[in-house]
Structures are given as C-alpha cells and as structure tokens.
N, C-alpha and C positions, 0 to 999 in steps of 0.2 A: 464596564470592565472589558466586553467586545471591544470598545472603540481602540483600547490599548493593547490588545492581549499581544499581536505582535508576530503572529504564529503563522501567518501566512495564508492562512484559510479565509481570504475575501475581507480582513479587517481592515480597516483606513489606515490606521497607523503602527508603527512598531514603537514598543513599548521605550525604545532607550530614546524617541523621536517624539516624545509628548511636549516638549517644548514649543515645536512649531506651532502645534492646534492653538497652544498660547498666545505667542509671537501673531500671529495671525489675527486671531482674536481680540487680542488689547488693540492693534495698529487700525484693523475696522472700527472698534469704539472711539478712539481717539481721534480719527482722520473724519468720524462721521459729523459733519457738518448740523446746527441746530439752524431753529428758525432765527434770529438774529443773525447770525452768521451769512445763512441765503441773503436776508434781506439786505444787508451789508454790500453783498459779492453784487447783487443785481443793482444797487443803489452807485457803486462804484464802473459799474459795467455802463450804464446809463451816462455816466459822468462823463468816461474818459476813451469809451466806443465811439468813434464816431463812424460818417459814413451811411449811405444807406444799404441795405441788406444785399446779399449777393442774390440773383435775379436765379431761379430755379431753371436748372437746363442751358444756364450761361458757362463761360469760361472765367475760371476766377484764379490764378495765380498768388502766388506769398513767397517775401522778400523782407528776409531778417539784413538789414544796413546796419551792422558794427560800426560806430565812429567813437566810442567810448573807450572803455582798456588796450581794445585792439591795437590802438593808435598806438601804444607801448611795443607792441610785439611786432606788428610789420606794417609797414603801409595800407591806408585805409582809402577805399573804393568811391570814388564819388555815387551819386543814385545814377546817375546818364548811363551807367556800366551795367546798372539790372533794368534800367527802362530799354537797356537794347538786349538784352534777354529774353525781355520779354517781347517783346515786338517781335525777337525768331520764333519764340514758342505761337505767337499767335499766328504767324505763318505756316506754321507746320503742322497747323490744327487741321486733325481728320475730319472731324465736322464743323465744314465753312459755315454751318446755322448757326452753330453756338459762339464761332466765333462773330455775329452780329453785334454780341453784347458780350462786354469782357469786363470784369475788376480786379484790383490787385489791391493784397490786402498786406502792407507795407508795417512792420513791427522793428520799431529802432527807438534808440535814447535820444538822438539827434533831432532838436525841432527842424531845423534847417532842409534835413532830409523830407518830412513832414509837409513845406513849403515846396522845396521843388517836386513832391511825386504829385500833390492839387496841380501846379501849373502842367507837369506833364500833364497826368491824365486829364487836364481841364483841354489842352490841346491834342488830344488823341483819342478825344471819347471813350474815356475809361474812368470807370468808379473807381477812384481809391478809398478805402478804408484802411482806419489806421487805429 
C-alpha cells in the first residue's frame, strides 16, 4: 500500500501511476531471454560473427554501409568512402601505440561490401570483422 499511496512522503510511486510498476514489469518478464533462447543467440553469433576479436587496447572503428532500401531514398556510398575515413581517423589518433593495431568492424546487407572491406583491410593491415 506504501508502494502506491502517492502522497509524497519518500513513496515510489503515485497512485494514479501504478501502471508503469506494470508496464515495466511485464516488458522485463517478457524481454527476459531463457536458456534456449541464449543458446540460440550464441549459436547464431558463432555462425554469422566472423573475424577475430578486437585486440585489447587496439583501435577499433564501426561502419554501418547502407546499400539496401537506401538505394530508394538517395544515392548509396561505395565502402573506398569509409575506408578513407577511416584511414583519417587512424591519423588523427592520439595514441600512435594503439594505433599499431587497428579493426573495423563493418555491419551491412551488402556481401559485396563484405568482400571489398577483407581486401582492404587484407592490404592495410586491418582486422575486419563483420
């Protein structure tokens, strides 16, 4: 009865605002993922992760490439357009040690884009992950 009373004296909630506690409530039971579920998520993360892992104390950058719906709404970006972004950022890195090792971790619908960020980074020494 505290939780709702509403009155202002240190209670959580006001009484005409008991909905939220709900709202709130059901969306964490709901949203709470079981053990098949994880096993699922990790089984499909395996699958479709590739890459090896970003290197601790590296430079790692991320570059979402639109080539899907976009292409409806305005002209779409080749990847050479964030491989030379990235190449400023890694210039402009305050610590020239971490810039020793760098990855870019490349998230698109586009296999194509997929292909040419490996040959970049395969000639830039840079880990892509994708």
């Amino acid at each position: 009865e505290r939780l709702l009373s509403g009155s202002g004296n240190g209670n959580l909630l006001r009484r005409d605002r008991w909905w939220q506690w709900w709202r709130a409530q059901s969306a964490t039971y709901i949203l709470q993922p079981n053990a098949r579920t994880l096993s699922e998520i990790q089984r499909r993360a395996k699958e479709h992760l590739s890459g090896p892992p970003p290197v601790p104390g590296s430079q790692c950058a991320a570059a979402h490439v639109r080539h899907g719906d976009k292409a409806l709404e305005s002209q779409v970006r080749p990847f050479a357009d964030f491989a030379e972004a990235v190449e400023s950022l890694v210039g402009a890195a305050e610590n020239k040690d971490a810039a020793q090792h760098q990855s870019l971790f490349v998230s698109t619908e586009d296999p194509e884009v997929i292909q040419a960020a490996r040959a970049w980074g395969a000639s830039k020494g840079v880990d892509i992950l994708y």
